[in-house]
C-alpha positions in Angstrom: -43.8 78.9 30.5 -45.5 77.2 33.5 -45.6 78.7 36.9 -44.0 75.2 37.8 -40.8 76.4 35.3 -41.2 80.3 37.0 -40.9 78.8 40.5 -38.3 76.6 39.6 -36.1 79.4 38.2 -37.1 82.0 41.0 -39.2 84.3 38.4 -42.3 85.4 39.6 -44.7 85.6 37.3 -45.6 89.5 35.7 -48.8 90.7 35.6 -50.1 91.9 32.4 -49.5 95.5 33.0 -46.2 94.7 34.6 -45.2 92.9 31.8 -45.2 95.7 28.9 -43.5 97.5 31.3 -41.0 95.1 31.7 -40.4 94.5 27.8 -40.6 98.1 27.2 -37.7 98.1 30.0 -35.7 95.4 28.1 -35.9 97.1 24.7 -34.6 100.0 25.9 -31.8 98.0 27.8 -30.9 96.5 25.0 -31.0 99.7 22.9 -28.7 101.3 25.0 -26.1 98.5 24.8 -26.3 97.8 21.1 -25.4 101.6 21.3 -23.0 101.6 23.6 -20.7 98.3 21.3 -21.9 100.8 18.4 -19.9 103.3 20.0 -17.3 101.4 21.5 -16.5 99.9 18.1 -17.0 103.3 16.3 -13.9 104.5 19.0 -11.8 101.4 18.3 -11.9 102.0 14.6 -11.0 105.4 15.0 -8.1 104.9 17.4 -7.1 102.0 14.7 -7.0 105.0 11.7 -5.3 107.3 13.9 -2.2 105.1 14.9 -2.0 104.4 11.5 -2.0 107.9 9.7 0.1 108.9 12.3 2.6 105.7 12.0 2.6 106.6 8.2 3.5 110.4 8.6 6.2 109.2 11.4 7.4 106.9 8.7 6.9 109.4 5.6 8.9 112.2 7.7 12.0 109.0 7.9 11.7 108.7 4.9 11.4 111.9 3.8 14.5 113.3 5.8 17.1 110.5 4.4 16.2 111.5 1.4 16.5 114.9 1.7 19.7 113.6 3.7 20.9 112.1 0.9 19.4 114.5 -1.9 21.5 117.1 0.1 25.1 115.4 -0.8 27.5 116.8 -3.3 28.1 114.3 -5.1 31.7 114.7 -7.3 34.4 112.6 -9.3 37.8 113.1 -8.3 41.5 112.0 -9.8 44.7 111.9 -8.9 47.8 113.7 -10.4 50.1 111.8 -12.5 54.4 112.2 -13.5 54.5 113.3 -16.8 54.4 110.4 -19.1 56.2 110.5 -23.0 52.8 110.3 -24.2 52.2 113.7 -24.1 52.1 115.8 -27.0 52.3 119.7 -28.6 49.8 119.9 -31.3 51.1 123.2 -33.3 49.7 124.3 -37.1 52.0 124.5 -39.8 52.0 125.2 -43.4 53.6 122.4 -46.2 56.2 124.3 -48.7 58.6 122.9 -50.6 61.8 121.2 -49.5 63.2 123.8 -52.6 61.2 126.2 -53.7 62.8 128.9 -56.3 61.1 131.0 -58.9 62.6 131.6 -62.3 63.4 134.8 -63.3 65.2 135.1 -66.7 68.3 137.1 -67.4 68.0 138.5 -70.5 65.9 140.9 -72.1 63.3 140.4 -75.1 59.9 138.6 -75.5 58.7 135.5 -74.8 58.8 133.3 -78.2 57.3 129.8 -76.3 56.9 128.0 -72.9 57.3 124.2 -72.6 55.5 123.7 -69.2 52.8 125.1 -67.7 51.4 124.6 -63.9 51.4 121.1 -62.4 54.1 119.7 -64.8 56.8 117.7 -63.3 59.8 118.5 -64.5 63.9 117.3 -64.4 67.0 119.3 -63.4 67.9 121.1 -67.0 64.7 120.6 -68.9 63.3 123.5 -71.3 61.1 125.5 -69.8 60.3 128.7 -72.1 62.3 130.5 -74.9 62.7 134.3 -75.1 63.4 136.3 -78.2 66.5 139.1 -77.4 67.3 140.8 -81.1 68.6 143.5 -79.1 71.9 140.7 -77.4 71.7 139.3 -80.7 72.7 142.5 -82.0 75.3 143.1 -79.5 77.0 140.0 -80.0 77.7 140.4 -83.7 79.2 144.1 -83.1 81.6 142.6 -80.2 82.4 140.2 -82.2 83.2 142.3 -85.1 85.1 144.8 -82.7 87.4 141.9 -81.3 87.9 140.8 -84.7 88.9 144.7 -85.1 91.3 144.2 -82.0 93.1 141.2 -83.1 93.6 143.0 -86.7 95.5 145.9 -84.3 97.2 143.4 -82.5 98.7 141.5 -85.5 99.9 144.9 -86.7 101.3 146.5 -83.7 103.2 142.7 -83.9 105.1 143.0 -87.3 105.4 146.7 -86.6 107.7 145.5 -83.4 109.5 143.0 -85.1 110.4 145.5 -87.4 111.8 148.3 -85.3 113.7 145.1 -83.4 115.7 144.9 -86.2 115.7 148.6 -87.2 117.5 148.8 -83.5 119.6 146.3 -83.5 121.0 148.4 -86.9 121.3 151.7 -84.6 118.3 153.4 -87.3 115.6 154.0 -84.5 116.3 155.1 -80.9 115.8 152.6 -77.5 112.5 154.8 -77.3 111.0 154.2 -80.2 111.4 151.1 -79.9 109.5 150.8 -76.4 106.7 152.6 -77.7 105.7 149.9 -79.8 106.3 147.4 -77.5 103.8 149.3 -75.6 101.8 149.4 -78.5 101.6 145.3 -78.4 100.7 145.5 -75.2 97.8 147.8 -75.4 96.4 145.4 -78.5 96.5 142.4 -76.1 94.4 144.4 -73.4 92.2 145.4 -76.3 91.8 142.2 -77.3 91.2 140.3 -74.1 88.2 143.3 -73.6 86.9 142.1 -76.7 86.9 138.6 -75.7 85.4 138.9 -72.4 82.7 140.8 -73.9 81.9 138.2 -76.5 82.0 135.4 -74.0 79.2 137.9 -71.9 77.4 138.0 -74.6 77.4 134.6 -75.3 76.3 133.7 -72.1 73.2 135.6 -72.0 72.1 134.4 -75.0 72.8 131.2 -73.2 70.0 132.6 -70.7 67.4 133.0 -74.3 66.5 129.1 -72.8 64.9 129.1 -69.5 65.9 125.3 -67.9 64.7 123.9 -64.7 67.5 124.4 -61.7 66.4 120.9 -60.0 63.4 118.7 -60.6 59.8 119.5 -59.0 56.5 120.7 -60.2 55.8 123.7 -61.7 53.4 125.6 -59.3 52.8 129.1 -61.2 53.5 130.5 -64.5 53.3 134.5 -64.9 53.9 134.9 -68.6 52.2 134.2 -72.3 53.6 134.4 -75.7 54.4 137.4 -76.6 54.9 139.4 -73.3 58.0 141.6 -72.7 60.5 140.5 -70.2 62.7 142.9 -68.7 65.4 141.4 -66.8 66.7 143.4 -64.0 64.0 145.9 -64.7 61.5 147.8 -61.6 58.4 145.6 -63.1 60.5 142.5 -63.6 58.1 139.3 -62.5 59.1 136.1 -61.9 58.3 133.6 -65.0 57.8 130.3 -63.0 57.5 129.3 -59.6 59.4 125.7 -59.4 58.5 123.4 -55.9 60.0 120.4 -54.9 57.3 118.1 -53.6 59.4 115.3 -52.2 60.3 116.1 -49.4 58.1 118.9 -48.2 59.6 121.2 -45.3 57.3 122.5 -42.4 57.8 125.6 -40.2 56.1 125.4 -36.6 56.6 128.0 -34.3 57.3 126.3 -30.8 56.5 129.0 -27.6 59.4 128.9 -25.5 58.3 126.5 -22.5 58.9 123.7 -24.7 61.6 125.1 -26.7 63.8 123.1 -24.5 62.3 119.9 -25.2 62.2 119.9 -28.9 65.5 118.5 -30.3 66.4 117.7 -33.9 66.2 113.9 -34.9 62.2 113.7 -33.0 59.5 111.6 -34.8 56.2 113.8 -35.6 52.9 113.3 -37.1 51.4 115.5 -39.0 47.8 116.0 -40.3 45.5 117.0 -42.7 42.0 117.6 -41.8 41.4 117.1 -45.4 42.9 113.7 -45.1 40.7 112.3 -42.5 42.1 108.7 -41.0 45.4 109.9 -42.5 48.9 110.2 -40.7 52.4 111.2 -42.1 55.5 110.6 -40.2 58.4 113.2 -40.0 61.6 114.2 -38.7 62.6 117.5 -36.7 65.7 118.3 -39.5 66.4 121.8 -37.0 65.5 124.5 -34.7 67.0 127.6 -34.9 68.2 127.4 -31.4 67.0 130.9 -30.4 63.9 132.6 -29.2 62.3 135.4 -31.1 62.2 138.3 -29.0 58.7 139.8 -31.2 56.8 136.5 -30.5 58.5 134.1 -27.7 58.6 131.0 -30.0 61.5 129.0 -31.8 61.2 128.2 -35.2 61.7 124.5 -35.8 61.9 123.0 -39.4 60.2 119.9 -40.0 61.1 117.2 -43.4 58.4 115.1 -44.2 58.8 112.5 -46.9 56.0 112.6 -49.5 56.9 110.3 -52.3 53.1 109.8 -53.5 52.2 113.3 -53.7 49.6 113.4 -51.7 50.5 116.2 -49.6 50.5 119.4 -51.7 53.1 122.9 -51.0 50.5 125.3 -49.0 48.1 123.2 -47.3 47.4 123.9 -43.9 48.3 120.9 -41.5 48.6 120.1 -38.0 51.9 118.4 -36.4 51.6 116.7 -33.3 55.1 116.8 -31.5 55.9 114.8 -29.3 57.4 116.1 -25.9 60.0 114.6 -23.9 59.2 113.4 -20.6 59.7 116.2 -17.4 59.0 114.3 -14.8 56.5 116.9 -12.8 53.2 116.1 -11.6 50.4 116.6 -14.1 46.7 117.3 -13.5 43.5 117.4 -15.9 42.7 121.0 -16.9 39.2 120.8 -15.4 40.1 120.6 -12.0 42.1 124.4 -11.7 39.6 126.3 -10.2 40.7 130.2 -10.7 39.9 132.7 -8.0 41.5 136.0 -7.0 43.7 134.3 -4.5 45.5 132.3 -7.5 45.2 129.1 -9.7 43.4 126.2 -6.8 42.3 123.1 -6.7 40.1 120.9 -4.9 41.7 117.9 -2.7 39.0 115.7 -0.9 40.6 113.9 2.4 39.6 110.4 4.1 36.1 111.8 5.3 34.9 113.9 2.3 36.1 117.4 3.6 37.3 119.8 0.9 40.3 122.2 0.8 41.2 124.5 -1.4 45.0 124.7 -2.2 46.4 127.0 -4.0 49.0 125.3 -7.3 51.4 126.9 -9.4 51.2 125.7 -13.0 54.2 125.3 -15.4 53.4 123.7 -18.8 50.2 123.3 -20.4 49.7 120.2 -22.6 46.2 120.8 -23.7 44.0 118.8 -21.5 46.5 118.8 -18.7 48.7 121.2 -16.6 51.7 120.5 -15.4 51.9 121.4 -11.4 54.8 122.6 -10.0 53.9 122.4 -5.9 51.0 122.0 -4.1 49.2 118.4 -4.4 51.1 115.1 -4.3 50.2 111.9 -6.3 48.3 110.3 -3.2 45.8 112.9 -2.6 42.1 112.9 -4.7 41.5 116.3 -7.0 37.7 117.0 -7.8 37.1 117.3 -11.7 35.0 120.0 -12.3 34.5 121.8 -9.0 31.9 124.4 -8.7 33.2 127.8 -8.2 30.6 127.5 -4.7 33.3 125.2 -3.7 35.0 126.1 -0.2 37.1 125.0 2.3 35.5 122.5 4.7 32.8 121.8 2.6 31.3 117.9 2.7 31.2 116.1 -0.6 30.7 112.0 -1.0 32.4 110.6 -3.5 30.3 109.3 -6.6 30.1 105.7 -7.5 32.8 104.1 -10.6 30.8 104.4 -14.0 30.9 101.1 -15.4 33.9 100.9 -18.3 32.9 100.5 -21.9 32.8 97.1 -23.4 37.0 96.7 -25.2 38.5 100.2 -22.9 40.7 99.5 -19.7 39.8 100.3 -16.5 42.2 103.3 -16.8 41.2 105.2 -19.5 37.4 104.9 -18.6 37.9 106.3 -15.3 40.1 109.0 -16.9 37.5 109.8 -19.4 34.6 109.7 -17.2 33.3 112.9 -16.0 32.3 114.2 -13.0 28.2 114.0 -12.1 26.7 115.7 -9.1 23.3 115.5 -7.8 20.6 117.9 -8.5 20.1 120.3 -5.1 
């Protein structure tokens, strides 16, 4: 640069020595302030990540206490009582017997010469069922026939012997006494004869009994005897030769506990069950209760018929028989929401704004997977299902969202069957 240019910008001009100086001076100027922005931006940056971890954490500690706001709800299900509907049922065990079930002894003595039928045969009213041997009856009946034949040859006798001492009197020969003792005489024949004849015809009949015949039709469920074995009739180790069922109908005793003794009333359909039979159902008929309570066990007997033309049910199985109940009219609740403490049988009723109280319920009949309640709730107010036993007055609780219902169920039955879900604490 010129000194023309230095003058004309006001610059003197440096010497030489002046001049390092000066650009030493300049360097370290411009040292300083390239340090300085260096530093200034250094600080900016900084301040930048600061506001930001600390606008995270503010933001992480939000979200951090709604969820722990949230993770800290009780979450239940709740339901509401209901009347008592006729769809309610008493499922009682039973066992299947016969609607006749007899065994057949015999009557008379002697051995067994053949049987006819043995077990499972089907049978009619009359039909042979065995034969017995009895040489001792046999015996019997020829002597008591021989002695009435005895008697009637007395009787015939002590007849003419009459006539004649009729006409012996009537001649003045024989006294009035005489003559009555052989009246007498007559008269004791006849006895002696009748005696003979009723002990014939007893003997005839039990030979009668030497053919064992079916009483009624069934099925012949046990035989007890072989060729050849002694049968004492009447005696201390007298056994029963056959055991004789009839399969259609079938009868079946339930014992009914005496809450629902009153509801049970002769004419009711019932199903009844084999868990043998699966997909299987029977229909039956309450024939009769006995109307009373049995003091030893608290239940009425009730008798159940139960067609079985087809024979599929057999005498002795084990079945269940569902029995229908007639409608009370009471309030009914699902069993899991009876909480049981020392103060009595509770449950659970949630109000408006999720506070819980405890009231106390008596229960009257239990159907199985509900109670009937007598007092405490009403059909507007919400029950929890399932309540922990933690669960105490004025607690909070929120009320858990509807599962969706199952493709083909109402909206009903898959908010009755739905459970209730709570969230982990």
């Amino acid at each position: 640069m010129t000194e023309q240019r230095h003058s004309a910008l006001g610059l003197h001009p440096i010497e030489a020595d002046a001049g390092e100086e000066h650009v030493e001076l300049l360097k370290r100027r411009q040292i300083v302030r390239r340090t300085k922005i260096a530093a200034l931006i250094v600080l900016v940056l900084l301040a930048l990540g600061a506001g930001r971890t600390v606008l995270s954490r503010m933001a992480n500690a939000r979200s951090l206490e709604a969820g722990a706001t949230e993770y800290a709800k009780q979450y239940v299900r709740t339901t509401q009582a209901r009347r008592g509907g006729s769809g309610q049922t008493l499922a009682l065990p039973g066992t299947l017997q016969g609607f006749v079930q007899a065994p057949i002894a015999a009557r008379a003595s002697g051995y067994l010469k053949r049987w006819t039928k043995d077990i499972g045969s089907r049978v009619e009213k009359g039909e042979l069922l065995a034969e017995i041997e009895t040489p001792e009856i046999d015996q019997q009946l020829t002597q008591a026939i021989a002695a009435r034949e005895q008697a009637a040859s007395s009787l015939a006798l002590a007849k003419s012997t009459v006539e004649r001492w009729e006409g012996l009197r009537k001649k003045d020969v024989v006294s009035q006494q005489d003559l009555e003792e052989r009246r007498s005489a007559v008269a004791q024949s006849q006895s002696n004869v009748a005696a003979a004849d009723a002990n014939v015809q007893r003997l005839r009949q039990l030979e009668g009994f030497k053919r064992i015949v079916a009483p009624f039709a069934g099925v012949i469920t046990k035989r007890n005897v072989d060729v050849g074995d002694l049968i004492d009739a009447g005696g201390a180790a007298s056994r029963p030769l056959f055991l004789l069922a009839q399969t259609d109908p079938l009868r079946v005793y339930v014992s009914v506990p005496q809450a629902y003794a009153q509801l049970v009333k002769p004419g009711q359909s019932v199903v009844v069950t084999q868990s043998e039979l699966r997909g299987q159902k029977f229909s039956g008929q309450v024939a009769r209760t006995s109307a009373s309570i049995d003091t030893a066990t608290r239940t009425m007997q009730v008798e159940i018929a139960l067609p079985n033309a087809d024979g599929r049910l057999l005498p002795g199985a084990y079945v269940q028989v569902a029995l229908p109940l007639q409608a009370s009219g009471g309030l009914t609740v699902a069993t899991n929401t009876l909480l049981f403490r020392a103060e009595g049988t509770m449950v659970a009723v949630v109000d408006p704004q999720g506070r819980v109280t405890l009231r106390r319920v008596s229960v009257g009949r239990n159907y199985g997977e509900a109670f009937e309640v007598l007092d405490g709730v009403t059909e507007a107010e919400r029950i929890v299902l399932n309540p922990p036993d933690w669960m105490a007055d004025g607690q909070t609780v929120a009320l858990a969202p509807p599962e969706p219902a199952a493709p083909g169920a109402s909206g009903a039955a898959a908010a009755a069957s739905a459970g209730p879900t709570k969230a982990p604490l």
